[in-house]
C-alpha angles and dihedrals in degrees: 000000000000090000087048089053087041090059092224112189130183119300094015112130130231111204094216118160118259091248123065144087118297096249088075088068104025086066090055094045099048087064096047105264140127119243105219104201123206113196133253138274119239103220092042104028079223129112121292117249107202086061097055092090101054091057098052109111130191072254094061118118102157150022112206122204126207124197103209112215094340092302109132131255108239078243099174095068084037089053091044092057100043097050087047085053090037082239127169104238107212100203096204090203083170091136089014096090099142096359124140144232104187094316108319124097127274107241085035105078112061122045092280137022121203127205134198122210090181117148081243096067137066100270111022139165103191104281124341139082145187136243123214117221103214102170113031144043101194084068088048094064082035085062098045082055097050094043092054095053101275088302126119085232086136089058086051098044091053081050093246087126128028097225130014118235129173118286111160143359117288143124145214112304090145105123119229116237108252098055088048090055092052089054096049088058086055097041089054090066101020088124092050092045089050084049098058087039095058085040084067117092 
């Protein structure tokens, strides 16, 4: 959804580092556009941040950070950059759920935050996630279209029209209940799982 909020088109580029999941760049490709990856640092696992900049093309539209197993992007450089180059920032917060960036939230830092539910990850429910939408209220509505599958059916739901029609792309990212359910369960004691994760050595 993030890409989808990005407006990726083909031949944009997308600055991701060189080691993460495939989903990181799956996402970008399936829009068209070219993942651009910056190597690692040693210490994090995560992208360097002193060869962002390098990278960065007339064709750039995003830097995508990836907090590598909940360890923290070093954002504020990242945001620097990005706002200098007037750059989206993409926060995978994939294995970031609670994790912190002096003091403030992974997933709540760049433009947009994206969070896994994956059986693989602290708090799950199966498959699934949720973005967080941090700057700007216009891709926030964006995002209720899309995730109604590209109807207004929020704006009918909170009685502003009096039937929903189709009025974008978009596709089914409802949940289903059980696996919310699931999730809520999980959401409940997500301090006390990340808790007994951290306590494994």
């Amino acid at each position: 959804m993030a890409a989808l909020l990005c407006d990726l088109q083909p031949g944009d580029e997308v600055i991701m580092p060189s080691y993460t999941f495939s989903s990181t760049a799956n996402a970008v490709v399936l829009r068209g556009a070219v993942p651009v990856f910056v190597d690692i640092r040693k210490d994090t696992l995560n992208i360097d941040e002193t060869l962002i900049e390098q990278a960065i093309t007339p064709r750039t539209k995003v830097i995508c950070a990836v907090h590598y197993a909940g360890v923290a992007c070093e954002m504020d450089t990242i945001c620097e950059i990005a706002t200098r180059h007037n750059l989206f920032v993409v926060e995978d917060a994939a294995q970031a759920f609670l994790s912190q960036y002096k003091g403030r939230q992974c997933g709540s830092i760049g433009d947009f935050g994206c969070f896994s539910f994956h059986y693989t990850k602290n708090v799950i429910c199966g498959e699934g996630g949720a973005i967080s939408i941090n700057r700007s209220s216009d891709l926030a509505r964006r995002a209720l279209v899309l995730w109604e599958k590209g109807t207004n059916r929020h704006d009918f739901m909170m009685g502003k029209v009096d039937k929903y029609e189709w009025v974008d792309i978009g596709s089914s990212y409802v949940p289903n209940e059980v696996s919310c359910a699931i999730l809520w369960a999980q959401l409940d004691d997500a301090k006390e799982v990340r808790t007994v994760s951290l306590s494994y050595k």
